[in-house]
C-alpha positions in Angstrom: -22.0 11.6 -18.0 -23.2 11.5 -21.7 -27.2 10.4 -21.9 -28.3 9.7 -25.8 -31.0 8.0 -27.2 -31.1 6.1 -30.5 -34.1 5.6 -32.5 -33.7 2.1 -33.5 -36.7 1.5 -35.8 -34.8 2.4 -39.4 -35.7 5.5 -39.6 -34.5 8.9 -40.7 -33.9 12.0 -39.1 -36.9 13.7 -40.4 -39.4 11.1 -39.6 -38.0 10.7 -36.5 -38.5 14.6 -35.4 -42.1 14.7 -37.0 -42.6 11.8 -34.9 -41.1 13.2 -31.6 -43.2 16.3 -32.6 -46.7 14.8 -33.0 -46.1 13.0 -29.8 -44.7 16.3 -27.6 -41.7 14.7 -27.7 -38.9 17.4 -26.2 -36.2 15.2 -24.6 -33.2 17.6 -23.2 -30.4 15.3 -24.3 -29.1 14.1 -27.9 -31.5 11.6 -30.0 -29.8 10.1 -32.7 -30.9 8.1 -35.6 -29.5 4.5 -36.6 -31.3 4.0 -40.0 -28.4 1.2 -40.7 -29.3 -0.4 -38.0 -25.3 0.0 -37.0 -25.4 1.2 -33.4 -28.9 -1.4 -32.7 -26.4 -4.6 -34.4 -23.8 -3.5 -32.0 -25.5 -3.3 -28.8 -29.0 -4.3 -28.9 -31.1 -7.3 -29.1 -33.8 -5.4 -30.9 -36.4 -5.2 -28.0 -37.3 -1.5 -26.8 -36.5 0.5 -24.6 -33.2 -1.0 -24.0 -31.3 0.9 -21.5 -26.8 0.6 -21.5 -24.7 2.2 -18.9 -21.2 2.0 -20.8 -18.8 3.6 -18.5 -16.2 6.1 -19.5 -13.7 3.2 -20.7 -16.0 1.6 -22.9 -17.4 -1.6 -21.1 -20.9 -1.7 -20.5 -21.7 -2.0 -17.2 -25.5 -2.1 -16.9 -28.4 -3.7 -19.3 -32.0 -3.2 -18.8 -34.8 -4.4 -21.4 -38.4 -2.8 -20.9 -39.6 -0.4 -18.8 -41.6 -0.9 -15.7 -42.2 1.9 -13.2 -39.3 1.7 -10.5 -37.2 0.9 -13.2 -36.0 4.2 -12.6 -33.9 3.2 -9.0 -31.9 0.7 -11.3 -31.2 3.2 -13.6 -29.8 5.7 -10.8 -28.2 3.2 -9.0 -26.3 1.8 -12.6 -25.6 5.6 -13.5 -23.9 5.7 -9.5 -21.8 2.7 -10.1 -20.2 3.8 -13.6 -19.4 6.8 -12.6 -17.6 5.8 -9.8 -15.4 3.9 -11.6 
C-alpha cells in the first residue's frame, strides 16, 4: 500500500512546505505538489479533501469527498477491500 497526498491548490513546492510548516504539518508519507493542476484534472472534482483508494491495477475503487469524523471506518474498510484484490 502506497498513501500520497497532493496539494491541489496550484501551488509550488516551497509554499507548500512553508505552509505545512507554519501549521505543524509533519505527515509520514509523500505530499506532492500539482501546480498544473494535472493529477486534480485527472481525478478530482476540485472539492477538498478528496480521498481515492486506486487499487494495485489502477481502478479506483473508493471515493470519498469531505471529511467528517468516522470517516475514518470508510477509509479502513476501502484500504481492506483494495488490497484484497
Amino acid at each position: 500500500m502506497v498513501v500520497l497526498s497532493v496539494v491541489t491548490d496550484g501551488v509550488g513546492a516551497d509554499a507548500t512546505q512553508a505552509i505545512m510548516k507554519e501549521v505543524g504539518a509533519s505527515p509520514s508519507y509523500p505530499v506532492l505538489v500539482d501546480p498544473d493542476f494535472s493529477v486534480s484534472d485527472t481525478y478530482t472534482n476540485f472539492v477538498v479533501p478528496h480521498t481515492l483508494v486506486i487499487d494495485r491495477t489502477g481502478i479506483i475503487r473508493y471515493v470519498h469527498t469531505g471529511f467528517d469524523p468516522g470517516t475514518e471506518k470508510e477509509y479502513e474498510a476501502a484500504l481492506a477491500k483494495a488490497l484484497r484484490s
